[in-house]
C-alpha positions in Angstrom: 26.2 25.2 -24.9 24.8 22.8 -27.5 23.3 19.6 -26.9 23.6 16.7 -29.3 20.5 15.2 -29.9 18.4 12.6 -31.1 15.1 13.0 -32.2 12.6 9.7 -32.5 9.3 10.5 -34.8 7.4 7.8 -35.2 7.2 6.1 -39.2 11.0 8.1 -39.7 14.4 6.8 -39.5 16.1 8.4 -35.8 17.1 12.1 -36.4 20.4 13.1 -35.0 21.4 17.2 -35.0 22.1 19.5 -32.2 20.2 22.0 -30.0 21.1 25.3 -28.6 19.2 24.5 -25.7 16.7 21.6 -24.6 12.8 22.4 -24.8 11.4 23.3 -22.4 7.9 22.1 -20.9 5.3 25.4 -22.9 7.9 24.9 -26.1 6.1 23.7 -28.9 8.6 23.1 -31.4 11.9 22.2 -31.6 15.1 23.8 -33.6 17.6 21.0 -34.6 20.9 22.6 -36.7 22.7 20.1 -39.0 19.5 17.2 -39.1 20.9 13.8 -40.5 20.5 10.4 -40.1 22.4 8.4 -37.0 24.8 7.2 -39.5 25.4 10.9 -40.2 23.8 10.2 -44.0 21.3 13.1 -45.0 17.9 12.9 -44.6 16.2 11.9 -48.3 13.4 14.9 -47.5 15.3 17.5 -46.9 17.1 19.4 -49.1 21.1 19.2 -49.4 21.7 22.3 -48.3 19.2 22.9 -45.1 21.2 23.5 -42.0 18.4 24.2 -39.8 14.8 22.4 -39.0 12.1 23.2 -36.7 9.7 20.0 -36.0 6.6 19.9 -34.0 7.0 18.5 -30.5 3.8 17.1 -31.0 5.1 15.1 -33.8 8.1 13.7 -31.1 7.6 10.3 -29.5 11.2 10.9 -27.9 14.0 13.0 -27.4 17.6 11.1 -26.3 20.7 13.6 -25.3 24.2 12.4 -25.8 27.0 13.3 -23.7 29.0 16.3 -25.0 32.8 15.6 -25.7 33.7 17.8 -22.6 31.8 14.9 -20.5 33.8 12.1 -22.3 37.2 13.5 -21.2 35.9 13.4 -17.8 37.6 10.0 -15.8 35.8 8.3 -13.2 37.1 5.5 -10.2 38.4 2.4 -12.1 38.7 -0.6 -10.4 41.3 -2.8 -11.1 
């Protein structure tokens, strides 16, 4: 299952991509397929056609995980 994720290095713009799987605590790096920008723009230092990165954790300040769409569909208790 892939995780979408978003990456916060400090001095960048947030990085959004997905994971196959979330780090784990001896990882050292991190592989993010399809890296853009929040807004889904692409990143200016990457090249067009890169589909893959693999950053440094050390380099991470934070790492936020987004609800897949299988969650979304999920209802809860509504009151009305």
């Amino acid at each position: 299952m892939a995780y979408t994720v978003i990456l916060h290095i400090p001095g960048e713009t947030a990085i959004a991509g997905e994971v196959d799987e979330l780090p784990k605590p001896a990882d050292t790096n991190i592989v993010v397929s399809n890296p853009r920008q929040r807004d889904g723009k692409d990143l200016h230092y990457l090249e067009p056609n890169v589909v893959k990165v693999i950053w440094p954790l050390s380099r991470v300040n934070l790492i936020e995980i987004l609800e897949s769409s299988e969650e979304e569909k999920i209802i809860g208790f509504v009151r009305e």
